[in-house]
N, C-alpha and C positions, 0 to 999 in steps of 0.2 A: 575410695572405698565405700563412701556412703551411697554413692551413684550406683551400685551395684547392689547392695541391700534395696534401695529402690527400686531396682528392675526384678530385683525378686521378686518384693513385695507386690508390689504391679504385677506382675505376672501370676502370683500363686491366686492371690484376686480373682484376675480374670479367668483363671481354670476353673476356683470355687464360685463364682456363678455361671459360665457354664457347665457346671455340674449341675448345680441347682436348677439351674432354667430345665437342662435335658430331664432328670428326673421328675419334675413337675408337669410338664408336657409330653414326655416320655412315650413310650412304649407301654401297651396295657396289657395283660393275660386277666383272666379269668380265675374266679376261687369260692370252692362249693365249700358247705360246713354242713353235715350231716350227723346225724345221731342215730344209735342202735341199744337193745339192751341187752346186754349177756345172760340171758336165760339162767338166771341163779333164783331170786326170792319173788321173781316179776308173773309168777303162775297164782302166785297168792292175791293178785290184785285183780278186778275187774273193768277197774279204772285205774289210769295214773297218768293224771295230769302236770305236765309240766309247762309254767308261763317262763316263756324265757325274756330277761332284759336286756342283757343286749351278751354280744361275742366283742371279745377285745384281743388282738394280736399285738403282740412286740417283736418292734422291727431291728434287725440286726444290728448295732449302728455302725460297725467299721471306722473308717476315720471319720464318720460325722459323731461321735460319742455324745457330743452336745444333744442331739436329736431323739437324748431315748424316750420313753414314756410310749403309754397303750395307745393302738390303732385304735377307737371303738367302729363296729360294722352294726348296721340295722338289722335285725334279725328278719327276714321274708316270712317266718312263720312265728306268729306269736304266742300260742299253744299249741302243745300236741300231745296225744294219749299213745304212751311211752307201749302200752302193754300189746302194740297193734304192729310193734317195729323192733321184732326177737329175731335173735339169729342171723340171719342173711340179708333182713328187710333191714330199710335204712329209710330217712325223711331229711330231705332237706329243709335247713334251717336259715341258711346264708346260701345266699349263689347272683354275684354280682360282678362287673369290671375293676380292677384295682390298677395302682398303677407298681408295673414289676420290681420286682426287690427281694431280699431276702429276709427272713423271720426268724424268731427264736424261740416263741412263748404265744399260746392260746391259753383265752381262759372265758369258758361258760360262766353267765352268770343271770342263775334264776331266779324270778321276781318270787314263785309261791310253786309250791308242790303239795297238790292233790292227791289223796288217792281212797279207792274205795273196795274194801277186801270182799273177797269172793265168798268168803264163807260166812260171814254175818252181816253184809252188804251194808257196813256201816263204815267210815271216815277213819283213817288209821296217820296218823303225823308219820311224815319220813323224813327225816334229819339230811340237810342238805351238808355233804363232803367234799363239795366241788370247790377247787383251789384253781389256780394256774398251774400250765404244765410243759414245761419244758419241753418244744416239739420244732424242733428245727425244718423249715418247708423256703420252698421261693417260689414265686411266681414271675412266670419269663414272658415275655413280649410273648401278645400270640398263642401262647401256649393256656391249659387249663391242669390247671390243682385241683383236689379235692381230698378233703381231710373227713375221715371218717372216727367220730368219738364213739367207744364202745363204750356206756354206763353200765353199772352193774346196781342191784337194788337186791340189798342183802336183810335176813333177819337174824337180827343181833338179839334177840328178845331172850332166850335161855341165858345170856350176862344182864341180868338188872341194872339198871334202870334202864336200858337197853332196848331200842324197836328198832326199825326200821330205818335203812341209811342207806342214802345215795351217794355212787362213788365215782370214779371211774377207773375200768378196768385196763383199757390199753387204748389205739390207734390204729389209725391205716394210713399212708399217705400216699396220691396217687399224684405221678405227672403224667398227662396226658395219656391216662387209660393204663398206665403202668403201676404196678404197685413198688414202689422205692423206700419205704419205709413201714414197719409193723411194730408195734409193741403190745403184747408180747411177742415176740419170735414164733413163728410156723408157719404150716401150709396155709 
C-alpha cells in the first residue's frame, strides 16, 4: 500500500513541475492598461496631472492557491494630463509581454494628483478613490488584452468638507480587438 502512495506522490510531483516549468517558460500574450476620463467634473480643470506608481494585477490562483498576492507591472508612462483623454480618447499606461494566465483584480496606484482649475488657474487637491477592482481578464498565448479604466473626477464641493475626488467609473475589456467585458453595461 505504501508503494502506491509513493507512486502518487511521485507522480503528482512530477506533474507540479511540469506545470511550473511550462508556465514559467510558457506561452506569452500581450496586455495594454489604458486610462480615460468620464467627462463629469474634468471641464473644470485645465490641468490634471496624474503620476502613476505602479499597476498591480492578481492572478487567479486555481489549484496553485499558495501563489496568491499582486503582479506589480512598470508603468510605460509615468504622468499624464487626464484632461487631454475624455470620452473616446484613451493613453496608454502599460503595454508589455506577460506570461498567459488568468486574473482577478487590477489596481491603479497613484504616486500624487495634480491639478489646476480653469477658472482661477490655481492648484485645487483631488482626493485620490482608487481601490482594487475586481475585473476578471486572461491573457492567452499569442493573443492581446487590453483593459481600458474609465476614471471619473467628480465635484463633491456643495457636501462640506467636500472637493474634488478621483474615482472610477467602470471598464472595458478587450481580447484581441473584441470588446468581452464592460462595466457599466452598453453600447
Amino acid at each position: 500500500m505504501t508503494r502506491i502512495y509513493n507512486r502518487i506522490l511521485v507522480l503528482f510531483l512530477a506533474l507540479s513541475f511540469a506545470g511550473t516549468a511550462y508556465a514559467e517558460g510558457g506561452d506569452q500574450g500581450s496586455l495594454e492598461v489604458r486610462i480615460k476620463d468620464h467627462r463629469e467634473a474634468i471641464a473644470d480643470f485645465s490641468k490634471l496631472t496624474l503620476t502613476i506608481a505602479e499597476i498591480l494585477i492578481s492572478p487567479k490562483p486555481g489549484l496553485k492557491f499558495w501563489r496568491t498576492g499582486w503582479k506589480s507591472l512598470t508603468p510605460t508612462a509615468q504622468s499624464i494630463d487626464l484632461t487631454k483623454y475624455v470620452g473616446k480618447n484613451s493613453v496608454s499606461i502599460f503595454q508589455d509581454k506577460l506570461a498567459s494566465g488568468s486574473f482577478d483584480a487590477i489596481n491603479l496606484k497613484l504616486k500624487q494628483i495634480e491639478g489646476t482649475l480653469k477658472a482661477k488657474q490655481r492648484n485645487s487637491p483631488v482626493k485620490n478613490l482608487l481601490a482594487p477592482v475586481k475585473l476578471p481578464f486572461n491573457v492567452q498565448a499569442g493573443g492581446a488584452t487590453v483593459i481600458v479604466l474609465d476614471l471619473m473626477v467628480l465635484d463633491m464641493s456643495d457636501h462640506p468638507p467636500q472637493g474634488y475626488e478621483l474615482g472610477l467609473d467602470g471598464y472595458e475589456v478587450y481580447s484581441n480587438g473584441k470588446l468581452v467585458d464592460k462595466i457599466p453595461p452598453g453600447p
